[in-house]
N, C-alpha and C positions, 0 to 999 in steps of 0.2 A: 703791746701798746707802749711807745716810748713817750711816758709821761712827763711832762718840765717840771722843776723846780719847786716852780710856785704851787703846781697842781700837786706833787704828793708830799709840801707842806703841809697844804690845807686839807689832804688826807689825813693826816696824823693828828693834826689838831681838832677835827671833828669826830677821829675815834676816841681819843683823849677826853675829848669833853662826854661824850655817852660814854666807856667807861668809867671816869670819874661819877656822872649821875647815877650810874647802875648802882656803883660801888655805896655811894650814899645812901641810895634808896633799898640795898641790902642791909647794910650795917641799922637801919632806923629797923628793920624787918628783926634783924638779927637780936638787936638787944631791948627788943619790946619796945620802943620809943614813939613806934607808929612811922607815918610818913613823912618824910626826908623834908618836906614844906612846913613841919610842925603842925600840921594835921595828926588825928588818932583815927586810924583805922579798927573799925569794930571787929575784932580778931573772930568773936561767934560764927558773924556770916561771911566770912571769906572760904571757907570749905565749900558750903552750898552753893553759893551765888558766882558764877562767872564773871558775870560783870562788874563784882567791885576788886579794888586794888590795882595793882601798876601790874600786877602778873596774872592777871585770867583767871581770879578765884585760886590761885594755886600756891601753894605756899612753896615760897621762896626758899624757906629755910627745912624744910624737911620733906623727904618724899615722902607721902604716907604710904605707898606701897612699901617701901621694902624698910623704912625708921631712919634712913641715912642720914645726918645732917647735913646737908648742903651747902649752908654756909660756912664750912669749915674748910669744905673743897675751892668753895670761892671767894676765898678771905677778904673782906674789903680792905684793911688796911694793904694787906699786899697788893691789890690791885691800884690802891691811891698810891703807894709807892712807887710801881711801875711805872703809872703816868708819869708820877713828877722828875721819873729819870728821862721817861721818855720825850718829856718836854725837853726837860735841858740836855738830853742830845742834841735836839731839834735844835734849839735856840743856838748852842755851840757851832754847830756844824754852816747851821746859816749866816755865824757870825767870824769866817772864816774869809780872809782878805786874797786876793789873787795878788800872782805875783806880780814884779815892779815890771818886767818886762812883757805882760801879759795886755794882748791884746783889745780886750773888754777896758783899758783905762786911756789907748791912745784917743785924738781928734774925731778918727776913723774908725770906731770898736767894732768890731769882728767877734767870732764864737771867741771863747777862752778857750787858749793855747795850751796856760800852765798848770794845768790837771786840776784846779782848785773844782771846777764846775762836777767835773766824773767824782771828784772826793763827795762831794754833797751830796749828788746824785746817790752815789754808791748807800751810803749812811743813811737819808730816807726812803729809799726801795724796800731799805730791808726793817726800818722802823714802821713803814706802810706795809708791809705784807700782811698782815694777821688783818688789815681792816680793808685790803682789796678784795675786790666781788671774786667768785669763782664761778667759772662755768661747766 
């Protein structure tokens, strides 16, 4: 699927925003704080009960089968850093000018000539992969 511009823009930006919530909603899991909304999550019943918490009764932060810590594996600072690179690729890349002789700026604007559109292209295909569907 040869997707435009705008479309695996707004891909990035709405993996961006659920990692970024995940990532919050770990770290509040992570350092006992409770829920990332300043709610407190009653830690006793979230083992039993499936239905409470943002993860299925299941703890986020440790598997109880094998003691792993989990949040260690999915650090939220790293992953909020990630974003905020992955943003300002975004932002960079989309704020990148065609050139003077480039077709998109005469009377008459036609596709772009002067590879500016394949660069942007290029740079969000590959900041959208991790949040394209798989079949």
């Amino acid at each position: 699927m040869d997707e435009t511009i705008a479309e695996l823009a707004d891909l990035v930006r709405a993996g961006c925003d659920e990692d970024e919530r995940l990532a919050h909603e770990l770290r509040a899991w992570a350092d006992g704080t409770g829920r990332a909304d300043g709610g407190a999550y009653e830690f006793h019943r979230l083992i039993g009960d499936p239905a409470v918490g943002p993860f299925g009764g299941q703890s986020p932060i440790r598997n109880w089968g094998t003691g792993q810590d989990l949040a260690k594996l999915a650090d939220p600072a790293r992953v909020l850093a990630e974003v905020a690179l992955k943003r300002a690729l975004l932002d960079e890349a989309l704020g990148w000018e065609h050139g003077s002789d480039c077709w998109t700026g005469t009377p008459n604007p036609g596709p772009c000539d002067c590879g500016r559109d394949e660069r942007v292209r290029a740079v969000l295909t590959c900041l959208a992969q991790p949040y394209q569907e798989t079949a």
